[in-house]
C-alpha positions in Angstrom: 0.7 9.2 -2.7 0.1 12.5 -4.9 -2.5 14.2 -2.1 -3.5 14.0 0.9 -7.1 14.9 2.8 -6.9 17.4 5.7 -7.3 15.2 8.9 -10.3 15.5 10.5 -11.1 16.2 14.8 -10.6 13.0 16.7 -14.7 13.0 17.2 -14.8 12.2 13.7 -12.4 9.9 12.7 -13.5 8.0 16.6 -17.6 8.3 15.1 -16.0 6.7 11.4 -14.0 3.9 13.3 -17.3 2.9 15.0 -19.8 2.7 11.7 -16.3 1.1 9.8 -16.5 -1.9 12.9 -20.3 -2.3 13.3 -20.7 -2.1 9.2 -18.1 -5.0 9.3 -19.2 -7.5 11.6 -22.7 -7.1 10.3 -21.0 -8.7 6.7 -18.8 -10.8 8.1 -20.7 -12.4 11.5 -22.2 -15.4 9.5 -18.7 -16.3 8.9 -17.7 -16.5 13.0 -21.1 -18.6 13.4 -20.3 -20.9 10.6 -16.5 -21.3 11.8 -18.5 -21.8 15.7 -20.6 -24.6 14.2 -17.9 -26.0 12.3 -14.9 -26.3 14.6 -16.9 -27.9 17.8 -18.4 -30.9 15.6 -16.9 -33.6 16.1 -15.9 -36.3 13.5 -19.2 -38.5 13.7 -22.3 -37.2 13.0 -24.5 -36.8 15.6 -28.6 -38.1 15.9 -30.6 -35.3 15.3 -28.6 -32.6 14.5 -27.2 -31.3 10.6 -23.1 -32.7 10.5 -21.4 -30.5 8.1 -18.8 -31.2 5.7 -17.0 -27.5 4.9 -17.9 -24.0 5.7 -20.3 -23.6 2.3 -22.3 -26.3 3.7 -22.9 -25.2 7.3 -24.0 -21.9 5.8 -26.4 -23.7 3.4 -27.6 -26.1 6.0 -28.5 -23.5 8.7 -30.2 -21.1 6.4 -32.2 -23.9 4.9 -33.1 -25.5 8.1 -32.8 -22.6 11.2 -33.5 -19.7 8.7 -30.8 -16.9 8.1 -31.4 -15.1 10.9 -29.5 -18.0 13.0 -26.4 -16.5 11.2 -26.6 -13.5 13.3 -27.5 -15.1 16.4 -25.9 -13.1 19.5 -24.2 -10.4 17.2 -25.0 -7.9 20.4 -22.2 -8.2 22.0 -19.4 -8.5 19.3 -21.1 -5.2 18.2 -20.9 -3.8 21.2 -17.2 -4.6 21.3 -16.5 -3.9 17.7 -17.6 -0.6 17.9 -15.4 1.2 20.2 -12.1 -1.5 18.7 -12.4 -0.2 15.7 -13.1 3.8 16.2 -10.1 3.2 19.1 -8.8 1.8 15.9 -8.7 4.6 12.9 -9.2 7.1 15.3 -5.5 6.1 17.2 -3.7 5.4 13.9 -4.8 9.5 12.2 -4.0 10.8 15.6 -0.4 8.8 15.9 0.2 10.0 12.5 0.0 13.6 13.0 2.4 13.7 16.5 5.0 11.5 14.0 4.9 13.7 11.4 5.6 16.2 13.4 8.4 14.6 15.9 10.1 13.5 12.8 9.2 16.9 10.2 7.6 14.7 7.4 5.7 16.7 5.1 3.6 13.7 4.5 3.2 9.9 5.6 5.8 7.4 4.4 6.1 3.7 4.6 7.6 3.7 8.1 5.4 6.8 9.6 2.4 3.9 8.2 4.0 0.7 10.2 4.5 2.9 13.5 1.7 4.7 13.8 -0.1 1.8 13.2 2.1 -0.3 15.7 1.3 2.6 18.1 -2.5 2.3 17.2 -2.3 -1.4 17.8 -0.6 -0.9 21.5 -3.6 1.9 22.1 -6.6 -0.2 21.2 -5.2 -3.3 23.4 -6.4 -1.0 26.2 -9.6 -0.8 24.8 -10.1 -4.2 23.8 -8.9 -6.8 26.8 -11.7 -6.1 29.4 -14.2 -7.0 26.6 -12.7 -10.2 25.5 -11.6 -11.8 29.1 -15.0 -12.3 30.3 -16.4 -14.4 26.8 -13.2 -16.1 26.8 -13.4 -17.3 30.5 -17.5 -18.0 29.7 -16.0 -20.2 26.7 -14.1 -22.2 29.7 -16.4 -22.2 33.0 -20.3 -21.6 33.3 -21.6 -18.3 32.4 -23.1 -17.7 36.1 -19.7 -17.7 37.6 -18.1 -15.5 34.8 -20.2 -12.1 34.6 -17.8 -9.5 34.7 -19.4 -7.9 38.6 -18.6 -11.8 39.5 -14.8 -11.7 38.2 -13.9 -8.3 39.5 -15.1 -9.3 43.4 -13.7 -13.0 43.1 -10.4 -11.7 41.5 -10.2 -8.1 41.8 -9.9 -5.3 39.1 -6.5 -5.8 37.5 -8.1 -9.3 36.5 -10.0 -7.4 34.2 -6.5 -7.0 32.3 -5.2 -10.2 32.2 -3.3 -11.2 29.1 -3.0 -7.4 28.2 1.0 -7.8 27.2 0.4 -10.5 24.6 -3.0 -8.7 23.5 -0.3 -6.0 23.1 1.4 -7.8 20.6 -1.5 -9.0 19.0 -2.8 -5.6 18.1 0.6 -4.5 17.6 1.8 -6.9 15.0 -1.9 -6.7 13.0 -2.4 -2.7 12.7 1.7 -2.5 11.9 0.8 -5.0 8.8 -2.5 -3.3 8.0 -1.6 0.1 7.8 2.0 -0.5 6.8 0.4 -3.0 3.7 -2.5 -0.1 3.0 0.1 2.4 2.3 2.3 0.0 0.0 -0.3 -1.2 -1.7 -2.5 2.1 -2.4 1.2 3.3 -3.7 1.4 0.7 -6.5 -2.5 1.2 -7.4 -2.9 3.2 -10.2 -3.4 6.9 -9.7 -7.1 8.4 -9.3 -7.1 11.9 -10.3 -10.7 12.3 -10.9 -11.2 11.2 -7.7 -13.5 9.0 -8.9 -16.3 6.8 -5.9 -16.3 3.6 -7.9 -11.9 3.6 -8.2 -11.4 4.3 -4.7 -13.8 2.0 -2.8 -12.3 -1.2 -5.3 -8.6 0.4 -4.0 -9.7 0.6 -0.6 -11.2 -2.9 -0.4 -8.1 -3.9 -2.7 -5.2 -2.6 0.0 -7.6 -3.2 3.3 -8.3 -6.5 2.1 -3.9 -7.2 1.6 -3.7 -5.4 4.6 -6.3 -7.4 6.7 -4.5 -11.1 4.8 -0.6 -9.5 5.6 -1.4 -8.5 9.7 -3.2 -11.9 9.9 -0.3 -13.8 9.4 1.7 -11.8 11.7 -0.6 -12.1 15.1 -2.0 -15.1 14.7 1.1 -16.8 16.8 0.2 -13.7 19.4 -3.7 -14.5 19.2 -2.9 -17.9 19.8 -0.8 -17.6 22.8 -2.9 -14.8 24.7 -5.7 -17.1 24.6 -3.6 -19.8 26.2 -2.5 -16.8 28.6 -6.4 -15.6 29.4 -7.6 -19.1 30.0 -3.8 -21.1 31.7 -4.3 -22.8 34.6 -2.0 -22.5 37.7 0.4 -25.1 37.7 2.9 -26.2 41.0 4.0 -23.3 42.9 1.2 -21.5 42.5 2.4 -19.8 39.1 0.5 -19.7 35.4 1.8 -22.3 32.5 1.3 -19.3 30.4 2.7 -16.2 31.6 4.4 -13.8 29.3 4.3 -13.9 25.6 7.4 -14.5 24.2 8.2 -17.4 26.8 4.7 -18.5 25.8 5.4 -18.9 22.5 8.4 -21.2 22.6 6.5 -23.2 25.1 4.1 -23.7 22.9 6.3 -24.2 20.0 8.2 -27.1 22.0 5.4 -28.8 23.2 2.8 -29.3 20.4 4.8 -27.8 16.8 5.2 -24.6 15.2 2.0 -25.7 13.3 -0.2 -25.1 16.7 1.3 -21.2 16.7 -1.5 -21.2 13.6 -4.5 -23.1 14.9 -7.9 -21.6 13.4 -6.1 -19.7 10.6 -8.1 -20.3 7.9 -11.4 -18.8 9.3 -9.7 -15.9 11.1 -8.5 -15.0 7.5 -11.0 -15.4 5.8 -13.0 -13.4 8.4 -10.0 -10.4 8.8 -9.2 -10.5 4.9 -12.6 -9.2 2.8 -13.1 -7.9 6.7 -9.8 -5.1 6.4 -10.6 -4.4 3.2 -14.8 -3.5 4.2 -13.6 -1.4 7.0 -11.4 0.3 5.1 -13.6 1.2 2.7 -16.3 2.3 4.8 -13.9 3.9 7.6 -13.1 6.1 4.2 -16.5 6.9 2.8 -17.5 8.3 6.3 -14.3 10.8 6.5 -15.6 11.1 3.2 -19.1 12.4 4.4 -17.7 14.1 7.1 -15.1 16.2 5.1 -18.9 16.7 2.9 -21.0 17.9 5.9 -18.2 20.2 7.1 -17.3 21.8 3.2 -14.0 20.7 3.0 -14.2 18.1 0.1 
């Protein structure tokens, strides 16, 4: 890359993380209800209630008969989760970056610096994001009343609260390494924008954030796969978990239902973290953008 911005303080690139996440899921939440409806229908059509044949017609169905507001129906929480993710997020990956430049003396990122600061990124944001995703994912499995975080943390005590954090690990691991690594490359082979022109650099952004969203996909989804199975496995004889640590996990899995189960629910979490890298990448950059503005550096 020919230039460089100045990095900004960690409050900003954290406060540009958290309008990047929020602006995302508010685009791309119809798609998690839709997948929702979708994926707990069963084969036969049920009295009474709209059977859909793809994703195009669950959306038209609901908006014609539930209005479009039922595609945004409980977006509270994932926002309130998305935020912090995502500023952990960018805000992790700039920081990273500048302690690697300097360990290793780079005058400037490289393809490497890119995959392990955003590796590093990844392993920082798992911190963040585990206590916020046990508690739905147990309320997916049990009745809400006896899930409520208070009601987990007495039953089962804090560390509960971190429960599948190793594979959630990998998970974030493997997905920033592929998104930021794949941003870099890609915004490398992108034509040059000298003029620094709005229009070139948002369709670059959402050009390399969507590769990178599509590339990091297909590495975690395994890793997504099995820390569900870890967050949710049942204790088996002797008093230990089926599921225990990831990489054991995964063969298990692997042995007992196919490599093909390592990518169950693909196709919506792409299409959800495709277009979905590429918007919070392009808005994660408008806000440095505005930032850099407000301060008089651009």
């Amino acid at each position: 890359m020919s230039s460089e911005p100045k990095p900004l303080p960690f409050i900003y690139q954290f406060a540009a993380g958290a309008v990047a996440g929020v602006s995302e899921i508010l685009v791309m939440y119809p798609l998690d209800v839709v997948k929702t409806r979708v994926q707990i229908q069963g084969r036969v059509a049920v009295a009474g209630r709209d059977h859909y044949t793809g994703m195009l017609d669950c959306f038209r169905k609901i908006i014609a008969n539930e209005g479009a507001s039922r595609l945004y129906r409980g977006i509270g929480a994932p926002i309130l989760m998305e935020a912090p993710k995502r500023a952990t997020k960018f805000a992790a990956n700039d920081e990273w970056g500048k302690v690697y430049r300097n360990l290793f003396n780079a005058p400037k990122m490289t393809q490497g610096l890119s995959i392990l600061t955003g590796a590093t990124a990844g392993a920082t944001e798992a911190f963040v994001v585990v206590p916020f995703e046990l508690t739905p994912r147990k309320q997916q499995n049990t009745p809400a009343s006896s899930t409520a975080s208070p009601k987990i943390i007495r039953t089962e005590g804090p560390l509960t609260l971190y429960q599948g954090l190793e594979s959630t690990i990998w998970r974030h691991v493997l997905w920033n390494a592929g998104y930021f690594g794949c941003i870099f490359q890609v915004r490398e082979l992108l034509p040059l924008n000298p003029t620094k022109d709005k229009y070139i650099q948002m369709r670059n952004d959402l050009l390399s954030g969507a590769v990178g969203g599509t590339v990091g996909t297909i590495l975690n989804t395994p890793m997504d796969v099995v820390k569900s199975r870890i967050q949710n496995s049942p204790v088996v004889a002797g008093g230990v978990r089926k599921y225990g640590w990831a990489v054991p996990s995964l063969g298990l899995v692997m042995r007992e239902e196919g490599f093909g189960a390592l990518y169950k629910g693909f196709l919506p979490k792409v299409l959800r973290l495709g277009p979905g890298g590429g918007i919070l990448l392009v808005v994660f950059t408008g806000m440095m953008d505005f930032f850099r503005g407000m301060r008089g550096e651009a």
